[in-house]
C-alpha positions as CSV (number, residue, x, y, z in Angstrom):
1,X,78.6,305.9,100.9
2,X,79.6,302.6,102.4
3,X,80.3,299.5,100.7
4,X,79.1,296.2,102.3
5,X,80.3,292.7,101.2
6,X,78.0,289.7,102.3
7,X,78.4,286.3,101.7
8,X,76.0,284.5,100.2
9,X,75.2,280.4,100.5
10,X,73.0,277.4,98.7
11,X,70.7,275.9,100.7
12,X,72.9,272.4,100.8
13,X,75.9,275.3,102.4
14,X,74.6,276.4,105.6
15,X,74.6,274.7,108.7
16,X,72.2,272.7,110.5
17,X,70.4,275.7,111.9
18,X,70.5,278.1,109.1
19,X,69.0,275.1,107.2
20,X,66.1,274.9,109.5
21,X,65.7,279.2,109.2
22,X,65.7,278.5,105.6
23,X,63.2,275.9,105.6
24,X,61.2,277.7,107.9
25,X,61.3,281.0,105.7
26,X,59.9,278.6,103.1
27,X,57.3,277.1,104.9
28,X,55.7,280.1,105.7
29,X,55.6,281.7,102.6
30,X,53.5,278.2,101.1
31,X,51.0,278.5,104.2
32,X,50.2,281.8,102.9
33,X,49.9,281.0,99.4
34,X,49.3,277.6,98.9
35,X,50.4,276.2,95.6
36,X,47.2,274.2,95.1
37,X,44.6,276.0,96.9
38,X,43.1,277.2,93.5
39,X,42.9,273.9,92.3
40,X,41.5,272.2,95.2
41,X,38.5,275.0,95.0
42,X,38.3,274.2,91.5
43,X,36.9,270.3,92.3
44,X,35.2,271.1,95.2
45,X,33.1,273.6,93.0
46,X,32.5,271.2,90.2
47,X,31.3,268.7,92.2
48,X,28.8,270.9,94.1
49,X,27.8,272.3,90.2
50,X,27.1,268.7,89.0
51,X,25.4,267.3,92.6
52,X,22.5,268.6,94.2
53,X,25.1,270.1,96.8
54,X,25.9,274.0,98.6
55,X,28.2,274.2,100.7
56,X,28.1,276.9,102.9
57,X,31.6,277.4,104.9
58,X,35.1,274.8,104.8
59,X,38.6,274.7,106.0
60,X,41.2,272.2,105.6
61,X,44.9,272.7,107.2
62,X,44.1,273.4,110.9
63,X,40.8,272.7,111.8
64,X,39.3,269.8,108.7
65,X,35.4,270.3,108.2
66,X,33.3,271.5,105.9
67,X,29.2,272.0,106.3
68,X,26.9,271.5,103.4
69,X,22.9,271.5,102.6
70,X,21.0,269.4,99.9
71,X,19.3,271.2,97.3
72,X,17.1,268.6,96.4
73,X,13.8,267.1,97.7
74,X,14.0,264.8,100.4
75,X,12.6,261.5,98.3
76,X,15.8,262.2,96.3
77,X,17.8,262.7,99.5
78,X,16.8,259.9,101.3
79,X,17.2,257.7,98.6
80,X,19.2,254.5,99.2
81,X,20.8,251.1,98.0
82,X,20.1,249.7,94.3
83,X,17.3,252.8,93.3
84,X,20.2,255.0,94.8
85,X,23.0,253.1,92.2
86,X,20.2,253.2,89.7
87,X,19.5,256.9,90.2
88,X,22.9,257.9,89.8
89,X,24.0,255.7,87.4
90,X,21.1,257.2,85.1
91,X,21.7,260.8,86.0
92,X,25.0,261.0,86.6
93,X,27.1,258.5,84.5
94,X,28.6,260.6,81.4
95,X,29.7,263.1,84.0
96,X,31.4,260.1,86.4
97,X,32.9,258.4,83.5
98,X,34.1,259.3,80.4
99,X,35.4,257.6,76.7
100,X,38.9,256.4,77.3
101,X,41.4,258.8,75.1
102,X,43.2,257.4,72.5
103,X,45.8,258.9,70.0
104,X,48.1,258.0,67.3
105,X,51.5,259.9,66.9
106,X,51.3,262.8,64.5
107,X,52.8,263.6,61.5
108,X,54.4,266.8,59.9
109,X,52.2,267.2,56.3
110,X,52.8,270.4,54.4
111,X,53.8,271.9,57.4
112,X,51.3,271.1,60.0
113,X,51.3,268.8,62.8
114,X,48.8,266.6,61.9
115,X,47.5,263.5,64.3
116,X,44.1,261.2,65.0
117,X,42.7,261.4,68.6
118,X,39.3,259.8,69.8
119,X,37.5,259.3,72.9
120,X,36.2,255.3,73.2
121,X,32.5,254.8,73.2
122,X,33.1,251.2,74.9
123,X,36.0,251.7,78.0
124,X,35.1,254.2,80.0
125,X,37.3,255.8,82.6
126,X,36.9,257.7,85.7
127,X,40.3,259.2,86.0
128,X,40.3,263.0,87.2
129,X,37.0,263.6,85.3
130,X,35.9,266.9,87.3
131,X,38.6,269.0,86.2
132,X,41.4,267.0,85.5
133,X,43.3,267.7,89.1
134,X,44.1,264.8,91.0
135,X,41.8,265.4,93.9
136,X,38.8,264.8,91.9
137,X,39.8,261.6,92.3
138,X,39.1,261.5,96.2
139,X,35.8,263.5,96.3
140,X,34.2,261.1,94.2
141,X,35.9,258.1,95.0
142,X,32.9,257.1,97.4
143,X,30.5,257.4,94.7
144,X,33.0,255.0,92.7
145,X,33.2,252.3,95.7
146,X,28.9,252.9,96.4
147,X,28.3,251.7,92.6
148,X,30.5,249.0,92.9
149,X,28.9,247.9,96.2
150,X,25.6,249.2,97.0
151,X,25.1,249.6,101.0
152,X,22.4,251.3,102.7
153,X,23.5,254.6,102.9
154,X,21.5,257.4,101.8
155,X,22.5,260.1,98.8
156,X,22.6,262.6,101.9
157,X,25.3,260.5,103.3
158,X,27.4,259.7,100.0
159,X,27.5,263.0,99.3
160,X,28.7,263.6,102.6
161,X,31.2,260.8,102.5
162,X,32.5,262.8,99.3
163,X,32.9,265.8,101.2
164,X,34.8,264.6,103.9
165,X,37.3,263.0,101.6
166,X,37.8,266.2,99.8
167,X,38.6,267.8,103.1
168,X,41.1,264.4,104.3
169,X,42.8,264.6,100.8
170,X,43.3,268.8,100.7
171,X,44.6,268.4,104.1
172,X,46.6,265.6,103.5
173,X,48.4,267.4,100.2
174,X,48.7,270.6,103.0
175,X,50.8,269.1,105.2
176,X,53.0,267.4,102.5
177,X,53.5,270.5,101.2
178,X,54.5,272.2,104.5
179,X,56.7,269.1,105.0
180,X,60.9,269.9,105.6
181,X,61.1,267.6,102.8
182,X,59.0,269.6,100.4
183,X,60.9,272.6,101.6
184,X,64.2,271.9,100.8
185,X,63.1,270.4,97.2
186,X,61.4,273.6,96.6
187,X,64.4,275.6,97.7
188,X,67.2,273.5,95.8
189,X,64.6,273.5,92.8
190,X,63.6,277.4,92.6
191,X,68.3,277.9,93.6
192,X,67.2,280.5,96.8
193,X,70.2,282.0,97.8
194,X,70.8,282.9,101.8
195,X,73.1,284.6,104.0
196,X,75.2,282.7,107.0
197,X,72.0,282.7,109.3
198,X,69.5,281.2,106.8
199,X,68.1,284.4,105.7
200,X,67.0,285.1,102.3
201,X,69.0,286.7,100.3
């Protein structure tokens, strides 16, 4: 039997280079399991359940694309300006906006929580109406900016306008994530301990 003793360090303890093992250890554990890759999939499949919309293959990160087909008929498809605003403003609009949410603060009665809560049937609001994730917000936000401005662009090319943002946005939230900044909040958050080198302890 041997008995080792090994010192053991916070992140804001090591030294320049241990710091940058450390973050590096850190950085490639998020690649692998990216924190909101199940979310991100989450908005990407409601929009392509609400729009006529399949995609077929995507990737964000290192190479940003993502291929797609229309599922519906080409008069649809091709449609364009004011009968395009029209067409989704009367197909589409409880889905793209929803009752603004109000509540009052509760109240302990008998021993229940008890409070009012209602969802406006006059201001609407578009915020995170997909799934309630913050990138819902990008994918549709050129269907948001078309119905405020008509152009003469085609459903075919707002929906791929909404596609391509998704991809900018999940990319953009990738690399922030993989940032030295996010690593050392995430390590001085989550109190990761490491030897002299920067290893994990």
């Amino acid at each position: 039997m041997r008995k080792v003793c090994v010192k053991i360090y916070k992140y804001d303890e090591l030294s320049d280079s241990a710091k940058e093992k450390a973050r590096q250890w850190w950085i490639g554990c998020e690649s692998q399991d990216h924190a909101w890759a199940k979310e991100n999939r989450e908005t990407l499949d409601a929009f392509c359940a609400l729009f006529p919309v399949k995609v077929s293959d995507w990737e964000y990160g290192y190479r940003n694309y993502i291929n797609f087909s229309m599922t519906c008929n080409d008069e649809i498809e091709t449609l364009s300006g004011r009968r395009l605003a029209t067409y989704l403003w009367n197909n589409y609009r409880r889905d793209l906006f929803k009752g603004k949410y109000y509540s009052t603060a509760g109240k302990w009665i008998d021993g229940k929580y008890h409070y009012k809560s209602r969802h406006s049937r006059i201001i609407f609001d578009n915020c995170c109406v997909l799934t309630g994730y913050c990138i819902d917000d990008d994918i549709l936000k050129p269907i948001y900016d078309f119905l405020n401005r008509p152009d003469s662009q085609t459903f075919y090319d707002l929906m791929n306008d909404c596609l391509q943002s998704w991809v900018h946005a999940c990319r953009d939230e990738y690399e922030a994530a993989l940032s030295d900044e996010a690593a050392e909040d995430a390590i001085r958050a989550n109190e990761y301990e490491f030897t002299k080198d920067g290893s994990i302890y």
